[in-house]
C-alpha positions as CSV (number, residue, x, y, z in Angstrom):
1,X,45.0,13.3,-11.5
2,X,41.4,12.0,-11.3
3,X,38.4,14.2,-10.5
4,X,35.8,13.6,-8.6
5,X,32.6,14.8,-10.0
6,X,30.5,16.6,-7.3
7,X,26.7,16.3,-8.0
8,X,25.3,17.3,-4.9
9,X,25.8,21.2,-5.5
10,X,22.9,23.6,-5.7
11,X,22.3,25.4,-9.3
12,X,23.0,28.5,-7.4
13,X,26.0,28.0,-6.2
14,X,27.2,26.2,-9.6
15,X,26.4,29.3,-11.3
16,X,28.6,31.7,-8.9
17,X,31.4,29.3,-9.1
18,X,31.4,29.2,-12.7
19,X,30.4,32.9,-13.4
20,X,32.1,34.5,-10.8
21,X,29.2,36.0,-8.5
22,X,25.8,35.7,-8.9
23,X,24.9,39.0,-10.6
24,X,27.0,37.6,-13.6
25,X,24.1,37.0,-16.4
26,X,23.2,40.7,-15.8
27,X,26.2,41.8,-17.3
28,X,27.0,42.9,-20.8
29,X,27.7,40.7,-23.5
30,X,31.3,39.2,-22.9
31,X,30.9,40.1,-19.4
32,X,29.6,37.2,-17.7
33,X,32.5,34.5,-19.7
34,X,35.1,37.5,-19.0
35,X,35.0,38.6,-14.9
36,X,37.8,37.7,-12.4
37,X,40.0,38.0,-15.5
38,X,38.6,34.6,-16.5
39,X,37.5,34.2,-19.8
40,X,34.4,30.9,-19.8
41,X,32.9,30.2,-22.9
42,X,29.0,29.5,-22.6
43,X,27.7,26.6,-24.8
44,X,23.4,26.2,-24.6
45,X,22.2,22.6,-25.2
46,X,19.8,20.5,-24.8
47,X,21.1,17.2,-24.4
48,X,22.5,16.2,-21.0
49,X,25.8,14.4,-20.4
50,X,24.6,10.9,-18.8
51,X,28.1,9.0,-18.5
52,X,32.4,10.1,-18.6
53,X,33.5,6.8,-19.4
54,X,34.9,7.3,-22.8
55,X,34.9,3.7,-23.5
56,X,30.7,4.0,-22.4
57,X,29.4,7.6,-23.6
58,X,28.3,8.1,-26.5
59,X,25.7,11.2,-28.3
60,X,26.9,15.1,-29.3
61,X,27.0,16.0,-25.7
62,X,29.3,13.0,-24.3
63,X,31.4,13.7,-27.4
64,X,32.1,17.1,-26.6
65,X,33.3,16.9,-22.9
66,X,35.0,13.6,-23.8
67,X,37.0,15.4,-27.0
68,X,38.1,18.3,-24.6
69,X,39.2,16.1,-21.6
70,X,40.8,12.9,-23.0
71,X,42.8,12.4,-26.4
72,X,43.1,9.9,-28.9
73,X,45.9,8.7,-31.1
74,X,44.8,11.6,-33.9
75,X,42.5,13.8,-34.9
76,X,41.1,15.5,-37.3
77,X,40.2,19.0,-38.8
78,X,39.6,20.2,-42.1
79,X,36.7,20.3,-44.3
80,X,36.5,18.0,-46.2
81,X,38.3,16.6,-42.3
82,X,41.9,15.1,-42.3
83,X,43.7,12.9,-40.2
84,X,46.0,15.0,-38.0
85,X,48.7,14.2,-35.2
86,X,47.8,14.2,-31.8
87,X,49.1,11.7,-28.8
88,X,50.5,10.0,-31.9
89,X,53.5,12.4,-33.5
90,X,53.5,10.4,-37.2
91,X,52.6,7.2,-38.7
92,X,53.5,4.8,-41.3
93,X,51.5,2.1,-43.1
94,X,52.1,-1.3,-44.3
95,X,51.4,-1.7,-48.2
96,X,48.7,-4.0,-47.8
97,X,46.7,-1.7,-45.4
98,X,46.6,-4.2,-42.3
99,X,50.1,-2.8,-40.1
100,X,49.9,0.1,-38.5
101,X,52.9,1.8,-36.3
102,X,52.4,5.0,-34.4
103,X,55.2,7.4,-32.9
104,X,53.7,8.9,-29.6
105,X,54.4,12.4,-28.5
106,X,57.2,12.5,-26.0
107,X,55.5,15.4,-24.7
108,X,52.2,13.3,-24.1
109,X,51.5,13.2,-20.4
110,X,48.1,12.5,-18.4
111,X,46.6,15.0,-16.3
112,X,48.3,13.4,-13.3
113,X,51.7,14.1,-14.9
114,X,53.1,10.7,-15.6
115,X,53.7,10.1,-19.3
116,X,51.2,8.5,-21.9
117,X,52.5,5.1,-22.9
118,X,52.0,2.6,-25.6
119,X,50.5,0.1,-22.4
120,X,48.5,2.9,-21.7
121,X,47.2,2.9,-25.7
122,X,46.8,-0.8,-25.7
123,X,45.1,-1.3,-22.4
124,X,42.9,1.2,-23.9
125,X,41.9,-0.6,-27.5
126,X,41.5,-3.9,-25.1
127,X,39.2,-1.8,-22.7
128,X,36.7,-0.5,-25.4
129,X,37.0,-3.8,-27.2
130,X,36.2,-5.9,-24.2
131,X,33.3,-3.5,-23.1
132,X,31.9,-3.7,-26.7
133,X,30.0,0.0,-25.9
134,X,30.2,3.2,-26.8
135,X,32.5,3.5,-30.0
136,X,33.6,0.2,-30.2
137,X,31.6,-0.5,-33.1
138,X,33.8,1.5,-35.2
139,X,36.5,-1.1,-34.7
140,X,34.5,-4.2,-34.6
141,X,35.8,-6.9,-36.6
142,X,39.0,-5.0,-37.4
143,X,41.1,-4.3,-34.6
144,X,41.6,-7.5,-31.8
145,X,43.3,-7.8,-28.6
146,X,46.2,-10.0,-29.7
147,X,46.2,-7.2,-33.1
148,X,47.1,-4.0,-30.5
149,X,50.8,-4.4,-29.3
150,X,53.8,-1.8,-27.5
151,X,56.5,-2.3,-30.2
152,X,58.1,0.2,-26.9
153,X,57.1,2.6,-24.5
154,X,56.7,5.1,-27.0
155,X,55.7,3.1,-30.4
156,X,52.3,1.1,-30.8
157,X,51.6,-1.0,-33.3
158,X,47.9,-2.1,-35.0
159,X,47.7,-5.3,-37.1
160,X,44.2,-5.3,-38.1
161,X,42.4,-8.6,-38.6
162,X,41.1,-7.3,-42.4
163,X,42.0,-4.0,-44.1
164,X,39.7,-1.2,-43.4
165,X,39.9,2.2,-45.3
166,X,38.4,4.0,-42.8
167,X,40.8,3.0,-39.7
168,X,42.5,6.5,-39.5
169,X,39.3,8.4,-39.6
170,X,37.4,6.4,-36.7
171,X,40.7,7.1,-34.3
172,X,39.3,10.3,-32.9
173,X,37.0,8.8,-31.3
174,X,39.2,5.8,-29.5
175,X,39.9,7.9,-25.9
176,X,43.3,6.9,-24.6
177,X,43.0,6.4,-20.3
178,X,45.8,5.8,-17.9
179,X,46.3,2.4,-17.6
180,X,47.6,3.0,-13.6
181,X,44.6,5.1,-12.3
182,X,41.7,3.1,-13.9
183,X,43.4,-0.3,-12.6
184,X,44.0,1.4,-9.2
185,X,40.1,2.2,-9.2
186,X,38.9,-1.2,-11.3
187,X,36.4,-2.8,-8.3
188,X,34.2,-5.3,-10.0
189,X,32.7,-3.5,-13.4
190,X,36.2,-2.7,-15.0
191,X,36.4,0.9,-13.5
192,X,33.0,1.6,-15.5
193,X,31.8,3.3,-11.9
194,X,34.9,4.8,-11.2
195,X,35.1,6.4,-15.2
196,X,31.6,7.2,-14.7
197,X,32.2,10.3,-12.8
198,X,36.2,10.4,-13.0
199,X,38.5,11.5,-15.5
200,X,41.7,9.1,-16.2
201,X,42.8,11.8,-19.2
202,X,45.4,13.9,-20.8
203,X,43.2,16.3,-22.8
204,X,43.7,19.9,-22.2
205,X,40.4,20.5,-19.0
206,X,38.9,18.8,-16.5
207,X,35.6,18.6,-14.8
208,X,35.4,21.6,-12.0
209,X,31.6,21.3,-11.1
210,X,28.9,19.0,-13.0
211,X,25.0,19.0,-12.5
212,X,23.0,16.6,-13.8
213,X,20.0,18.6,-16.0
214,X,21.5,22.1,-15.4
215,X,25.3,22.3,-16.3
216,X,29.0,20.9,-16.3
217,X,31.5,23.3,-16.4
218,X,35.0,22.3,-17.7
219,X,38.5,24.3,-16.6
220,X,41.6,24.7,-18.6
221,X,44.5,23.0,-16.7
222,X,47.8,25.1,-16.4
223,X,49.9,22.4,-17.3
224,X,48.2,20.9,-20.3
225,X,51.2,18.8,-22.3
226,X,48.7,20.3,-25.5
227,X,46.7,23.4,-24.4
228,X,45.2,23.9,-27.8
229,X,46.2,27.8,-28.6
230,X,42.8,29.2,-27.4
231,X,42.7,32.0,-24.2
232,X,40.1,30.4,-22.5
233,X,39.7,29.5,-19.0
234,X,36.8,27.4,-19.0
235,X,33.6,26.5,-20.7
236,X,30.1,25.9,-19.5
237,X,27.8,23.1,-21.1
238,X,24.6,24.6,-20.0
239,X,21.5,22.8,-20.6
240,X,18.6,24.5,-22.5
241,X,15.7,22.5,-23.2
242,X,14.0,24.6,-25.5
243,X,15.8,25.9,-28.6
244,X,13.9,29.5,-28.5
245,X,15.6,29.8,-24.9
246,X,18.9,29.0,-26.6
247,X,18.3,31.9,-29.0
248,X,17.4,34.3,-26.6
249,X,19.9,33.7,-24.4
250,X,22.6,34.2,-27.2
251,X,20.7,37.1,-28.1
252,X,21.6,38.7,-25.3
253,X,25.0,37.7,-24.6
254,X,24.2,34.5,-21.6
255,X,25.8,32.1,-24.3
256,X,28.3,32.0,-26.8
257,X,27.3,29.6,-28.8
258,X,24.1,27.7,-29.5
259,X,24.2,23.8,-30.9
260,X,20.4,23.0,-30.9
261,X,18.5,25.3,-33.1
262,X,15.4,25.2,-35.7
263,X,15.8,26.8,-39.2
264,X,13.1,29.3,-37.7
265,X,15.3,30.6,-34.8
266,X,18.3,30.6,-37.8
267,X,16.0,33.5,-39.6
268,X,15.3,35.3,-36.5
269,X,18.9,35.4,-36.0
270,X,19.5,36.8,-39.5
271,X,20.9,39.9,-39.4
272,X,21.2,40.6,-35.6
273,X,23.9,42.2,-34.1
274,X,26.8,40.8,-32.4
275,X,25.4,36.9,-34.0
276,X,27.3,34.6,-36.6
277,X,25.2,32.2,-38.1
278,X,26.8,28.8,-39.4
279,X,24.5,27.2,-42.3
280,X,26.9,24.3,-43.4
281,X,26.1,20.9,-45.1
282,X,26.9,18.1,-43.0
283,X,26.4,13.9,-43.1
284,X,23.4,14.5,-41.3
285,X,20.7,12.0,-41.3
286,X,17.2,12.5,-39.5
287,X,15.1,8.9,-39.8
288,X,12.3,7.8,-37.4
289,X,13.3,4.3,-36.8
290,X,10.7,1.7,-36.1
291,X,10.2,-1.1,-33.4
292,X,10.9,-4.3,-35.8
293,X,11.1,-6.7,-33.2
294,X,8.5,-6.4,-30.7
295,X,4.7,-5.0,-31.3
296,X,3.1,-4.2,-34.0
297,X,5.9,-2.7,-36.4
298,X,7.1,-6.3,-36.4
299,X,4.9,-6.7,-39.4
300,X,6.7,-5.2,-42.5
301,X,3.7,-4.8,-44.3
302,X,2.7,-2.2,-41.7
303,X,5.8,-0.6,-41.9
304,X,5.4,-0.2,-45.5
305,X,2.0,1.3,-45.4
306,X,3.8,3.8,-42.6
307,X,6.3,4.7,-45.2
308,X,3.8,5.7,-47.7
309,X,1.4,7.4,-45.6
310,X,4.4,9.7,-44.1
311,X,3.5,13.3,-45.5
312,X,7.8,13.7,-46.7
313,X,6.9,17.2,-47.5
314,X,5.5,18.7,-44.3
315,X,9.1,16.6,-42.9
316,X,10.8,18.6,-45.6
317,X,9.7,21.4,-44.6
318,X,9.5,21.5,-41.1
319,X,13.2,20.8,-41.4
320,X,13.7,23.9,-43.3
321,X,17.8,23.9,-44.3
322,X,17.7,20.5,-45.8
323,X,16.4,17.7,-48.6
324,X,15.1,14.7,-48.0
325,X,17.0,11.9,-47.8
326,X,16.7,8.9,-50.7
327,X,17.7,6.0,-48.6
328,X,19.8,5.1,-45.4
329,X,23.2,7.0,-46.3
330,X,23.6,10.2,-46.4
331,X,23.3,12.0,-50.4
332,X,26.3,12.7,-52.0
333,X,28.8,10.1,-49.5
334,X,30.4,7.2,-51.4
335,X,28.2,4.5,-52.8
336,X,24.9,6.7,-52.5
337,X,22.8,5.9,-55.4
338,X,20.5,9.0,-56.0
339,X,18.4,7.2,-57.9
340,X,17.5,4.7,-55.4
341,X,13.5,3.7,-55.5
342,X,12.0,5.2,-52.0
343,X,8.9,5.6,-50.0
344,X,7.4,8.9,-50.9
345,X,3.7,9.8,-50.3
346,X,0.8,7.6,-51.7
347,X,-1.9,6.6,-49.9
348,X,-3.1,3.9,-52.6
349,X,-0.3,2.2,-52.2
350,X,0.0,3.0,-47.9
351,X,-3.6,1.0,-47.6
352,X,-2.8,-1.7,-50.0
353,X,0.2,-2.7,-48.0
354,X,-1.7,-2.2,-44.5
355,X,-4.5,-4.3,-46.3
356,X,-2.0,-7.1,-46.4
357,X,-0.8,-6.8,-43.0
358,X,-2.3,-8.0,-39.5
359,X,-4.1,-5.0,-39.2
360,X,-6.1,-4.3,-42.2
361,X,-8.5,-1.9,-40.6
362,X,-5.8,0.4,-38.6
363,X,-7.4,0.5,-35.5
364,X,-4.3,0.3,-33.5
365,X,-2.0,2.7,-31.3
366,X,1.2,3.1,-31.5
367,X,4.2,5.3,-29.4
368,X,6.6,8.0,-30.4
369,X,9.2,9.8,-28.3
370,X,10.8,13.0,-29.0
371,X,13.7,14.8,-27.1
372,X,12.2,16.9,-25.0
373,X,12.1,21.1,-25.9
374,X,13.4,20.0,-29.0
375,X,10.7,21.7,-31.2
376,X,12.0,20.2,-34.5
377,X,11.1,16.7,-33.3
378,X,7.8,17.7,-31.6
379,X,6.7,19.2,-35.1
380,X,7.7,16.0,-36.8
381,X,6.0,13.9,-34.3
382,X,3.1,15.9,-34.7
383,X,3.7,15.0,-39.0
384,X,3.2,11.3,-38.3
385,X,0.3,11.8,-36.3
386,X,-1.7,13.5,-38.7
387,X,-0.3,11.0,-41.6
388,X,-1.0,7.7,-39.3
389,X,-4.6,9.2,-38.9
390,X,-5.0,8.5,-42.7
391,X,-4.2,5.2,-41.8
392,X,-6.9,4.5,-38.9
393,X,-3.8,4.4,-36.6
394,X,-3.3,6.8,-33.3
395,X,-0.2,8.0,-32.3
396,X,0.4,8.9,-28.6
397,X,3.5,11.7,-28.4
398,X,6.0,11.1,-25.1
399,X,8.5,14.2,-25.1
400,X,11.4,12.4,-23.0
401,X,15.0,13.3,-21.6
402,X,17.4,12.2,-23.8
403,X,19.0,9.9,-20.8
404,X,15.4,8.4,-20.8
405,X,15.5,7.7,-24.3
406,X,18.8,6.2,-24.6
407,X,17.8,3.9,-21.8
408,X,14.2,2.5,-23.4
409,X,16.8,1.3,-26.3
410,X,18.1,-1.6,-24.2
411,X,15.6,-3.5,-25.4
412,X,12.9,-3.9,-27.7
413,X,10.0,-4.0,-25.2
414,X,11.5,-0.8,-23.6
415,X,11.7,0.6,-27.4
416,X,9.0,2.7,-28.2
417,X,7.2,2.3,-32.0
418,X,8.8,5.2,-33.4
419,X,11.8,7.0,-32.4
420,X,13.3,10.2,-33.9
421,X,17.3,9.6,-34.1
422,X,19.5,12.6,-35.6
423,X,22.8,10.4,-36.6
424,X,25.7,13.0,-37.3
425,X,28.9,11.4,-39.5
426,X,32.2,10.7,-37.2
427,X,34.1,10.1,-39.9
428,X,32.7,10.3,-43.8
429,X,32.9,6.9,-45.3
430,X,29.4,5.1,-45.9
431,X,30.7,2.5,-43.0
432,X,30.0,5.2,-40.2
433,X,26.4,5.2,-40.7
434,X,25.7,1.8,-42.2
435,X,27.2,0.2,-39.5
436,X,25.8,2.4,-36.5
437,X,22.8,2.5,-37.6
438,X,21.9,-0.7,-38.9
439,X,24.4,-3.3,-38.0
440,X,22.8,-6.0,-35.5
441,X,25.6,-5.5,-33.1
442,X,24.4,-2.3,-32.0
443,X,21.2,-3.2,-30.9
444,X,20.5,-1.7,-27.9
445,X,22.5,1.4,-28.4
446,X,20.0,4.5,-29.6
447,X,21.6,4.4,-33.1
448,X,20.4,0.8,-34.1
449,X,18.2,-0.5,-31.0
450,X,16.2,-3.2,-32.8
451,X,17.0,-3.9,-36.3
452,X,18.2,-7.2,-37.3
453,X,19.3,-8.6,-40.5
454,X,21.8,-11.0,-41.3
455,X,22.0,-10.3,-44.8
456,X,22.4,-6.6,-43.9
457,X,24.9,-7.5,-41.6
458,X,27.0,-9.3,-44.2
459,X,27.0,-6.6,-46.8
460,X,27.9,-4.1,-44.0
461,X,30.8,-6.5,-43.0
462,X,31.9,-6.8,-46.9
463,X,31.6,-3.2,-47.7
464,X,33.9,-2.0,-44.8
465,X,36.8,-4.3,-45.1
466,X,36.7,-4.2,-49.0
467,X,39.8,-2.1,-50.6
468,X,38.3,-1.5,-54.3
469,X,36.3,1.1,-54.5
470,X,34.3,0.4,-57.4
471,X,33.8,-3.1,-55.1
472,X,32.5,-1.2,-52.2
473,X,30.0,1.2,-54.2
474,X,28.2,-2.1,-55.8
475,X,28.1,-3.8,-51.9
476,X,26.8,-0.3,-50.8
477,X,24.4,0.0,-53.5
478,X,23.1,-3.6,-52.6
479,X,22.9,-2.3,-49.0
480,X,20.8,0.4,-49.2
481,X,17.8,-1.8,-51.4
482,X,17.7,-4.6,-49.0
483,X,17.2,-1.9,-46.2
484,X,14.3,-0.2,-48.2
485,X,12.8,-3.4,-48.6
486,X,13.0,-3.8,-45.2
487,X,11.8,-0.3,-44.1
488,X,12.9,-0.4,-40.8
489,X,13.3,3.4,-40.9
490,X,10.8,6.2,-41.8
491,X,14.1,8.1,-44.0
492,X,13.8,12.1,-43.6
493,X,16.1,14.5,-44.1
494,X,19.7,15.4,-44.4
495,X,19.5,18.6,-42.5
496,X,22.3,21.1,-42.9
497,X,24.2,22.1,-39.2
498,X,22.8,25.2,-37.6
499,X,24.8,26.4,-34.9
500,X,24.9,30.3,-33.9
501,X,27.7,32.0,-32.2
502,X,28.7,35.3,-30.9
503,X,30.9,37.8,-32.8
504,X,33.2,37.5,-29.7
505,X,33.7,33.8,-30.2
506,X,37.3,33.5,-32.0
507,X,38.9,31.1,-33.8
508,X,36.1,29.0,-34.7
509,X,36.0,26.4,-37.7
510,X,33.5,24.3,-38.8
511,X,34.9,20.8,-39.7
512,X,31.4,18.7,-40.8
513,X,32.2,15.5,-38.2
514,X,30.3,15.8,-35.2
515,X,30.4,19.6,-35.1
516,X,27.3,20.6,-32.4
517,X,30.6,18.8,-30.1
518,X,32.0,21.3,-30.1
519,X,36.3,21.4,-29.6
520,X,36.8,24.3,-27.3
521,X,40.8,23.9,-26.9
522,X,41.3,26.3,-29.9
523,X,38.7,28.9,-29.0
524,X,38.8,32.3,-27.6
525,X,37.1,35.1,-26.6
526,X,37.7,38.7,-26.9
């Protein structure tokens, strides 16, 4: 089955579809997700979904409709998270860590009813490798074309061009499509327009009614091969720009759960009635990422003087529920070195690297974005204003949709001087955010949209396809100086996940990979 996404419907009417009438949000907490005898789960955030294509999307918002309308060959659960079956029943694993066989569900069938294949598995890896978008960097380097083969219709195997450690972990996030309904919609972009508002899936919903900026409501099929054990009906991705509107909704019962909120809106929340708060370390990184190739910020002497004028502690505490971060990975991951030497406030040394740099006086202006409505950013923008005034540099502010944003990282004239980037662990192994974020082959992509370094890119490259651990943690430790060195990033905090929920909101658990995407199979509300 594929599903045409209908854009063209009124915010009205969206809302009576999904809620049953239009006096819904009046009603009593539970109410509203309960009426007609359906049962919707509410989720307020602020981050719009700009593309379906699971070989495309990418960002917390693409990731959750994509995780609860397609599946992959596992995934995982758990904290710390596991590997788990899903369109794969079991495994097994060559000794040296480069053959891998998987054992499809017989029970694996797309939302059209005809059954998930191993073609349909390898059309997919070629799909997302040829597209080289979205999560292909995950593979990149390690999995080929000629590497994916059908051993049979139901066993596919993966011989992988160098051994990666992390290969089971990044399968999540590797969407399997149906071969037959993206080839019978392929026109001339490889069914990117056709994916972009269709589903070619076998996860458990689909899209009923989407609206760009306002909401996308998903609908439990009846005949899901894997309906996930939850009682829900639906759910609702409604969009929220500001986060004190996504507290006060769940306050009073309009949402279930909130993905988007400040420590402050966490206090309020303390001790309220009918809330659950969830307060959970994460590999969480906040860094304002500057524009090395084009502008100013090209000069790294500037960049340096940036990094010591940044005030860290207003950042620090701004953030609230986190610590700041020493270097590019996350504290605590493998190959984090705590003691690494990092920019910390000093203005001494701030002007005696912008004395060295083309401007020696300041005198210049520079851009930041922020997501706008999110106040967190707007607070931190606000930060490196103040601190670039030390600095005889102004800062203008843009708040911007995130669709907007993603889009001004195609290239580095469209790339603002500073942009705020939350990057949230897919899988926890240094690779996940030393290759997103600073790999050259993601440039253009909002997780890396400028930086370039070959040497960088070598030690990323070594320390993902190396097998001995004490090997990787000396390539690592390597990786994050030269980055310093380089300061390409303004490095802020590793902020714990905040997400609030509703005491009515069952079966719930927090697994710290990607969890503002949130799985809604599994849930259910009394």
């Amino acid at each position: 089955m594929t599903n045409r996404i209908s854009a063209a419907l009124s915010r009205r009417a969206l809302l009576a579809t999904a809620a049953g009438g239009l006096g819904a949000l009046a009603l009593p907490d539970g109410a509203f997700a309960q009426q007609g005898g359906r049962r919707i789960l509410v989720i307020a955030s602020n981050q719009d979904i700009p593309n379906f294509d699971p070989h495309l999307a990418t960002g917390y918002s693409a990731s959750m409709l994509l995780r609860n309308t397609y599946d992959s060959l596992v995934r995982v659960e758990g904290n710390p998270p596991r590997p788990v079956p899903h369109l794969a029943a079991s495994w097994t694993v060559s000794a040296d860590g480069l053959v891998y066989d998987f054992k499809l569900d017989p029970a694996a069938k797309f939302q059209d009813g005809s059954a998930v294949t191993a073609e349909d598995v390898v059309y997919s890896f070629h799909r997302l490798i040829r597209l080289n978008r979205g999560n292909a960097w995950m593979i990149q380097g390690v999995v080929t074309p000629e590497g994916v083969t059908a051993v049979d219709a139901g066993t596919v195997r993966f011989t992988l061009a160098k051994p990666f450690s992390a290969f089971l972990q990044v399968l999540p996030w590797a969407w399997i499509v149906s071969k037959k309904q993206v080839e019978a919609n392929l026109g001339s972009d490889d069914g990117q327009t056709f994916l972009r508002s269709n589903l070619a899936s076998s996860g458990p919903f689909r899209v009923r009614r989407a609206e760009a900026g306002n909401l996308y409501e998903l609908e439990r099929l009846a005949n899901a091969w894997k309906p996930g054990g939850g009682n829900l009906t639906g759910a609702i991705w409604r969009i929220v720009r500001e986060t004190a509107t996504q507290r006060l909704q769940l306050q009073r019962g309009e949402v279930q759960i909130a993905v988007d909120l400040t420590s402050e809106d966490m206090d309020a929340l303390r001790d309220r009635p009918g809330i659950v708060r969830v307060i959970e370390p994460e590999y969480r990184t906040f860094s304002i990422k500057l524009n090395t190739r084009h502008g100013p910020l090209m000069d790294v002497e500037l960049r340096k003087a940036i990094s010591y004028a940044t005030n860290y502690q207003a950042i620090a505490d701004a953030a609230g529920y986190a610590d700041l971060m020493i270097g590019p990975l996350p504290n605590g991951i493998l190959g984090h070195n705590p003691e690494l030497a990092v920019y910390r406030t000093d203005l001494a040394k701030a002007r005696e690297h912008l004395a060295r740099s083309r401007s020696p006086n300041g005198g210049i202006k520079l851009t930041m974005v922020h997501v706008a409505g999110l106040d967190q950013q707007r607070r931190w923008a606000l930060i490196m204003l103040d601190s670039l005034k030390q600095l005889n540099i102004e800062l203008e502010i843009r708040p911007m949709n995130w669709p907007d944003m993603v889009a001004a990282c195609r290239s580095p004239e469209t790339f603002p001087d500073l942009f705020p980037v939350y990057q949230t662990a897919n899988y926890g192994d240094p690779d996940n955010i030393a290759f997103a974020a600073y790999h050259s082959s993601r440039n253009g992509n909002w997780q890396n949209a400028v930086y370039n370094s070959r040497e960088v890119d070598a030690l990323i490259e070594a320390g993902r396809s190396e097998p001995d651990e004490a090997k990787r943690i000396a390539i690592y430790r390597q990786f994050q100086e030269k980055v310093v060195a380089d300061a390409p990033d303004i490095f802020g905090v590793l902020e714990r996940r905040k997400l609030a929920l509703r005491d009515n909101v069952q079966g719930f658990r927090f697994v710290p990979v990607a969890s503002n995407a949130i799985e809604v199979a599994g849930l259910s509300l009394r």
